[in-house]
N, C-alpha and C positions, 0 to 999 in steps of 0.2 A: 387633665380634666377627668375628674372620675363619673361613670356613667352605672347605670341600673335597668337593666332587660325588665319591661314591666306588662308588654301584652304585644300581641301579633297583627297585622295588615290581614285581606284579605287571604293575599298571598303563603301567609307561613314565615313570613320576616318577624323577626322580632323589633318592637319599639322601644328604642333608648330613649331615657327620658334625663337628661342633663341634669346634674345635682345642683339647685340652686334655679333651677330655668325649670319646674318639675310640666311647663305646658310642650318644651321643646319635642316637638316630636321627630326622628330621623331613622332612616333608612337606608346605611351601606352597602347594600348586599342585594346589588341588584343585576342580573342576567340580561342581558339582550341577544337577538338574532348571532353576534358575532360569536360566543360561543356554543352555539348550534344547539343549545337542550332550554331554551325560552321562546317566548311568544316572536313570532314576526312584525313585530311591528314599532313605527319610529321611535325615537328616542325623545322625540316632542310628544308623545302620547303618554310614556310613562312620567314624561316631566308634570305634562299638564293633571294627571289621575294622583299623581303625590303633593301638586296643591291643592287640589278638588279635595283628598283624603284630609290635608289640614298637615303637612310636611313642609318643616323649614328648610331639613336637607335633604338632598338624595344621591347617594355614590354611587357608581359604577363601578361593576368588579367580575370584570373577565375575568377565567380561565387563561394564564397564557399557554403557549405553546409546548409541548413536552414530545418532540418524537421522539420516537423508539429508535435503537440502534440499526433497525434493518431498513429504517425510514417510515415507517408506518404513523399516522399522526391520528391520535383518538380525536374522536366523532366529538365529546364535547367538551372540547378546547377550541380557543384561536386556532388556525393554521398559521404555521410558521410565513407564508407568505402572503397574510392579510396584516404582518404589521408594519 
């Protein structure tokens, strides 16, 4: 399915707009509390602001996990023990 970046959300996401669907509007690329550099707040609230916004999708897309070899685990990522 080929797609076309065509304008941005609030936020700085870009809007793909589905070739042949040109009203489809979707949004992948979306951060929550769990990798620690997004808003705090429920995952029903971004669902509910991306149909308010007129969003047919909306993907979620952690950060996974990456420690370092000495063990040290950056601030915005998953931690290895919240999966």
């Amino acid at each position: 399915m080929l797609t076309k970046p065509v304008d941005s959300d609030i936020f700085g996401n870009v809007i793909y707009y589905i070739f042949g669907r040109s009203h489809m509007r979707i949004n992948l690329h979306t951060h929550t509390y769990r990798c620690h550099h997004a808003s705090d707040v429920s995952d029903h609230l971004y669902i509910e602001n991306a149909i308010t916004a007129g969003f047919e999708t909306l993907g979620f897309s952690e950060h996974i996990p990456c420690p370092f070899p000495d063990g040290h685990e950056s601030s915005y990522r998953l931690f290895k023990r919240d999966i």
